[in-house]
MDAnalysis code that builds the backbone (N, CA, C; Angstrom):
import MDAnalysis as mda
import numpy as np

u = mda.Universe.empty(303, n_residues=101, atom_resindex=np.repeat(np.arange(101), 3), trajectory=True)
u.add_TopologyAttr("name", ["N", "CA", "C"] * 101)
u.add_TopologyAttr("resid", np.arange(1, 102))
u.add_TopologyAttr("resname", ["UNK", "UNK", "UNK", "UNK", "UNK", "UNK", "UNK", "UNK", "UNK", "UNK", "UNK", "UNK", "UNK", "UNK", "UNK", "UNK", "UNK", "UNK", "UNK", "UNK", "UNK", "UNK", "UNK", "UNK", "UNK", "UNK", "UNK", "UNK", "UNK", "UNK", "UNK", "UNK", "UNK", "UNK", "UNK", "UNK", "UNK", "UNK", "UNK", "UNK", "UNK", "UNK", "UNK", "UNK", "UNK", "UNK", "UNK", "UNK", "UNK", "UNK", "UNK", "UNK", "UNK", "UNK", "UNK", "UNK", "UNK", "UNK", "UNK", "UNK", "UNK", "UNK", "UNK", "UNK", "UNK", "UNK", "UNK", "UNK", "UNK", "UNK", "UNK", "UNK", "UNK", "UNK", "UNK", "UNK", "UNK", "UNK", "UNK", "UNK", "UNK", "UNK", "UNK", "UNK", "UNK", "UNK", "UNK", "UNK", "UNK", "UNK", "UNK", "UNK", "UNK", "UNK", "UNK", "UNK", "UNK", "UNK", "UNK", "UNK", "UNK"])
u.atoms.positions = np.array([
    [50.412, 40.944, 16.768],
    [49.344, 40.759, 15.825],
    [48.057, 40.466, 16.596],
    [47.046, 41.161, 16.276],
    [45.848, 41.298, 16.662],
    [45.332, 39.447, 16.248],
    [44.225, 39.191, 16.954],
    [43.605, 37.874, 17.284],
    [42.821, 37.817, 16.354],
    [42.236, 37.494, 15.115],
    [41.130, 37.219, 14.372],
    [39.843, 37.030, 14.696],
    [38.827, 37.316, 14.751],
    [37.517, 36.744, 15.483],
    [36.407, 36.679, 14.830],
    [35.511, 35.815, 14.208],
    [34.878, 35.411, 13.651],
    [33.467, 36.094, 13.595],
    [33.199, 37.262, 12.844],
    [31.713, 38.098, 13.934],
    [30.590, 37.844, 13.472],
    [30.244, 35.568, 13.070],
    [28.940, 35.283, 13.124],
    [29.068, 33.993, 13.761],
    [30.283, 34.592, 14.373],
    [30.165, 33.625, 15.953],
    [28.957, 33.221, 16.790],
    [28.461, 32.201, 17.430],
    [27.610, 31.942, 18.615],
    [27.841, 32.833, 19.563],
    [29.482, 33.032, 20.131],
    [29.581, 33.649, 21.538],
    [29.017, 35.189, 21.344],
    [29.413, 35.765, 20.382],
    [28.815, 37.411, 20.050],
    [28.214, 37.358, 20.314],
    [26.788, 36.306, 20.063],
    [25.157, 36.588, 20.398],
    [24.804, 36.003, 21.013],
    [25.531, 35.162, 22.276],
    [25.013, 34.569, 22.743],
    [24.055, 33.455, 22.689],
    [23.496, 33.029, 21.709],
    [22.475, 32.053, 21.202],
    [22.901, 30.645, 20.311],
    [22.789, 29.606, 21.223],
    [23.532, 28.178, 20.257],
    [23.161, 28.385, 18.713],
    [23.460, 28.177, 17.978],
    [22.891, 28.290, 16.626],
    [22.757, 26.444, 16.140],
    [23.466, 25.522, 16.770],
    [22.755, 24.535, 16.486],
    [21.450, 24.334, 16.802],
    [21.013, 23.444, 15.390],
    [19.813, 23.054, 15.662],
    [19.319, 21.859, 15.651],
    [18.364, 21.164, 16.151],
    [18.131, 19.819, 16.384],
    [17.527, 19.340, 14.978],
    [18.007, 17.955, 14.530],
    [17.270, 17.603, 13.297],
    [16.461, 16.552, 13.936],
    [15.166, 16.442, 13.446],
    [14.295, 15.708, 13.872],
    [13.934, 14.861, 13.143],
    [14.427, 13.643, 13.302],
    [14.473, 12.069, 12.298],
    [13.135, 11.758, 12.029],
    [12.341, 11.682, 11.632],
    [10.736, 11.097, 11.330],
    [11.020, 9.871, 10.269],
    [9.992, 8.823, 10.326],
    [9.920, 8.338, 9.843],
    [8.702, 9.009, 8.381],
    [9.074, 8.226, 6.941],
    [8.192, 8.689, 6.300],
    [6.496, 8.483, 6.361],
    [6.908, 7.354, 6.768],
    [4.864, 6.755, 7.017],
    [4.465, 6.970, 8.178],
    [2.970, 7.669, 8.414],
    [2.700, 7.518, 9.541],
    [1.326, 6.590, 9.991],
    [0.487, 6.417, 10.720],
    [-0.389, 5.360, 10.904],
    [-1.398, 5.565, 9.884],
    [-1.778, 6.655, 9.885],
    [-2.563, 6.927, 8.635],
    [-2.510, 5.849, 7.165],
    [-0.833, 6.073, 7.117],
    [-0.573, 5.377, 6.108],
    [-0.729, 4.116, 6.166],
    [-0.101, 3.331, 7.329],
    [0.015, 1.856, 7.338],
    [-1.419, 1.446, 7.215],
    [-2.274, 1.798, 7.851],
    [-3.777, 1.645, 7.799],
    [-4.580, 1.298, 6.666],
    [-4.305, 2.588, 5.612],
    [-4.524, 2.600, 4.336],
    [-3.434, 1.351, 3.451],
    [-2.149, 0.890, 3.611],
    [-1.644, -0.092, 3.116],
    [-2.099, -1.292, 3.560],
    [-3.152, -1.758, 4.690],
    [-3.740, -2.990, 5.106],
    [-4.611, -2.924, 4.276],
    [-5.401, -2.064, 4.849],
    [-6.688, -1.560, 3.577],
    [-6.793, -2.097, 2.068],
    [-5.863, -1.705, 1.545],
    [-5.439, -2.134, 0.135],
    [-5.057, -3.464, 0.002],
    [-3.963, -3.912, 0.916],
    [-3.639, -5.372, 0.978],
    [-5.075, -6.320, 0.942],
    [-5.547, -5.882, 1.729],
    [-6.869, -7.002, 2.290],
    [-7.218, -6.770, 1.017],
    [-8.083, -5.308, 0.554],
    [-8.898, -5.505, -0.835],
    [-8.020, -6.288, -1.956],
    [-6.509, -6.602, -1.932],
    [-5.993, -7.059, -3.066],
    [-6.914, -8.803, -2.390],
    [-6.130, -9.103, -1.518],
    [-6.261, -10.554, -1.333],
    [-8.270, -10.707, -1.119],
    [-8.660, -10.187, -0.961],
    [-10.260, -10.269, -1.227],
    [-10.496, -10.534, -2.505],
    [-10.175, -9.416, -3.692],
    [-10.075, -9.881, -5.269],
    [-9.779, -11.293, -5.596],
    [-8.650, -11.430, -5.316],
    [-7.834, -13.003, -5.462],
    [-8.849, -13.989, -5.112],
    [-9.095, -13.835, -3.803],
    [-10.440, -15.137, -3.201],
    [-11.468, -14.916, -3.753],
    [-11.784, -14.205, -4.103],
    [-13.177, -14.136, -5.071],
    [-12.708, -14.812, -6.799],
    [-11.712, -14.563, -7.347],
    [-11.718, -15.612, -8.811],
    [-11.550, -16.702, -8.271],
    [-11.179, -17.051, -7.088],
    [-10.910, -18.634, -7.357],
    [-12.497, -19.511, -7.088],
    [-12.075, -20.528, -7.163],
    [-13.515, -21.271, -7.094],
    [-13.106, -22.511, -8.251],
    [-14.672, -23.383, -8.503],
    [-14.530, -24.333, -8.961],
    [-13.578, -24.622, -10.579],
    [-12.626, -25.456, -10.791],
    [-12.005, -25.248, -12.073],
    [-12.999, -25.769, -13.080],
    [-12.317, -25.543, -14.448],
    [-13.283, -25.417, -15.013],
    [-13.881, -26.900, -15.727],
    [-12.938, -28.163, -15.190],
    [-13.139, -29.076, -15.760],
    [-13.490, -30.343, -15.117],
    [-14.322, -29.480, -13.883],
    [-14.991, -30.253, -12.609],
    [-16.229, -30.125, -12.773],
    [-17.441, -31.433, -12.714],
    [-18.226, -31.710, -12.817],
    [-19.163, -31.308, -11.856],
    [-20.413, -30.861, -12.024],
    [-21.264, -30.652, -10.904],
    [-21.149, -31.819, -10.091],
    [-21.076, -33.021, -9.593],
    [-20.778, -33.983, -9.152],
    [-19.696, -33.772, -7.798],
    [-18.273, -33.198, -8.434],
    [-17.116, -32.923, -8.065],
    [-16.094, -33.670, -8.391],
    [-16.643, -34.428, -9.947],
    [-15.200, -35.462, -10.575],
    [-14.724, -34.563, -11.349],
    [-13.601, -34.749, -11.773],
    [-12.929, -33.990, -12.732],
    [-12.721, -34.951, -14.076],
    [-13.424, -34.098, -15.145],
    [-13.882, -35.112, -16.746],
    [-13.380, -33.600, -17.825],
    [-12.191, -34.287, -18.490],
    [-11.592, -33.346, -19.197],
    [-12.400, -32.955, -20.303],
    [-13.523, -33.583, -20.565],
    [-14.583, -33.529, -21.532],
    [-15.586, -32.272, -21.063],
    [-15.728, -31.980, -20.199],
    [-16.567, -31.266, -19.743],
    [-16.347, -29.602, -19.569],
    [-17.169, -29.039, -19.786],
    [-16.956, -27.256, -19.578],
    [-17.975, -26.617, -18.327],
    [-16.933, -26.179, -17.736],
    [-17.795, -25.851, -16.265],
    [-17.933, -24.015, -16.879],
    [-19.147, -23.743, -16.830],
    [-20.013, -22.124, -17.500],
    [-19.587, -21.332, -16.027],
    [-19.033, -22.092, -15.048],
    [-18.878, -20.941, -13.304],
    [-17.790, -19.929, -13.413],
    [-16.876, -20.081, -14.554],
    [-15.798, -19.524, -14.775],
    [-15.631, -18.543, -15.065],
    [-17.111, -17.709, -15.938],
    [-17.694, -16.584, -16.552],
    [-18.158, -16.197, -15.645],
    [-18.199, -16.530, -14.148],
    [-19.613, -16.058, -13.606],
    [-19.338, -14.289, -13.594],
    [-20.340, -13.704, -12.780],
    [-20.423, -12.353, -12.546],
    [-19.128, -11.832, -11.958],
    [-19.172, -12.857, -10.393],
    [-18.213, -12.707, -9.264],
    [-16.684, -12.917, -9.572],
    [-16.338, -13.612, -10.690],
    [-15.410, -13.750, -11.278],
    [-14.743, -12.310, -12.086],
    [-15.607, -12.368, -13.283],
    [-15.058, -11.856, -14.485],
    [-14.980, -9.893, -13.525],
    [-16.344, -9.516, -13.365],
    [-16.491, -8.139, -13.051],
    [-16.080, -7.795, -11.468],
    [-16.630, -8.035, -10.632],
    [-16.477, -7.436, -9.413],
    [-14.851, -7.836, -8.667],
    [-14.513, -9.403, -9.037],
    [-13.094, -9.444, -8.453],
    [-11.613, -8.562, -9.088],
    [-11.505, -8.880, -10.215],
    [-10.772, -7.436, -10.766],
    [-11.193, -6.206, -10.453],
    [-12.156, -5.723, -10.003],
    [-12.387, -4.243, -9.386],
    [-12.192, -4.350, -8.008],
    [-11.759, -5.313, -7.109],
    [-11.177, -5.359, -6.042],
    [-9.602, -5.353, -6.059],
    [-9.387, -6.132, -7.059],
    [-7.792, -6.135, -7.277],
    [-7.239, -4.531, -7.424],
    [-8.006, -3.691, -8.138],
    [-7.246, -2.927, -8.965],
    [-7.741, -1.499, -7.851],
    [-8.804, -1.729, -7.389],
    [-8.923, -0.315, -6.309],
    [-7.920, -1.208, -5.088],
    [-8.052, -2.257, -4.572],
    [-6.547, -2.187, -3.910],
    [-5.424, -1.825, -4.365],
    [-4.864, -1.635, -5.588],
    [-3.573, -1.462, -5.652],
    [-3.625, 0.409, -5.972],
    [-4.878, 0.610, -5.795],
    [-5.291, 2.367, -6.128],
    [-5.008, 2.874, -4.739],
    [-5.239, 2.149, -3.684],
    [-5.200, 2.247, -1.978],
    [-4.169, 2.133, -1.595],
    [-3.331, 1.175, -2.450],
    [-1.465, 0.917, -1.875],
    [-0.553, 2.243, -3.027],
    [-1.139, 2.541, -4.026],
    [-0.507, 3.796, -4.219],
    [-1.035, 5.220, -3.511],
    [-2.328, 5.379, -2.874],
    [-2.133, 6.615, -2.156],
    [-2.354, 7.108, -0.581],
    [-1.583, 5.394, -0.189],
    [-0.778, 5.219, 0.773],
    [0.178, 5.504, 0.963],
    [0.733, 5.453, 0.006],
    [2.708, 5.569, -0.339],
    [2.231, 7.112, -0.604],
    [1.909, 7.598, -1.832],
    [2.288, 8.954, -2.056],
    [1.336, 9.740, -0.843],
    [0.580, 9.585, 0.123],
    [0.157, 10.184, 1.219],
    [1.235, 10.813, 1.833],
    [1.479, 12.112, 2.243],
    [1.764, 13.279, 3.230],
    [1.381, 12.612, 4.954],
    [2.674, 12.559, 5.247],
    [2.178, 12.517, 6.591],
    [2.858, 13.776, 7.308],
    [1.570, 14.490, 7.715],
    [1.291, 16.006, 8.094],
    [1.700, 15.922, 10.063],
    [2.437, 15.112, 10.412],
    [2.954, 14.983, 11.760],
    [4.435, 15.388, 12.326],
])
């Protein structure tokens, strides 16, 4: 009985047909960069609402009677939530970023 032989064999053509898989990680610096980026602008937001509470006296006693108006301010209400929220716009297109390497 004749030998069987396989004719999409390697040895026929001479040529390994394995091929190397090349492990990458998904993020590349690009990315991490852009996830600091975002981090910082989150924690920038954050430090910008905080500040005096609201039931502290120009003085610096605290009188439960009293209404501190700093709580409304500008830096509060408008510009720190627009730091919060374009950081977390920076930590999503960090993540869904292509790294083209």
């Amino acid at each position: 009985m004749a030998k069987k032989t396989n004719k999409y064999s390697a040895d026929q053509y001479g040529k390994s047909t394995e091929t190397v898989e090349r492990k990458t990680f998904y993020f590349g610096n690009k990315n991490f960069k852009l996830m600091l980026i975002g981090l910082g602008m989150i924690v920038l937001g954050f430090v910008l609402m905080m500040g005096a509470d609201a039931n502290t006296t120009p003085d610096g006693k605290f009188d439960p009677n009293y209404w501190n108006e700093d709580i409304f301010s500008f830096r509060r209400i408008r510009i720190a939530p627009l730091f919060v929220i374009a950081g977390f716009v920076i930590q999503i297109v960090a993540i869904l970023k292509r790294n083209k390497d």
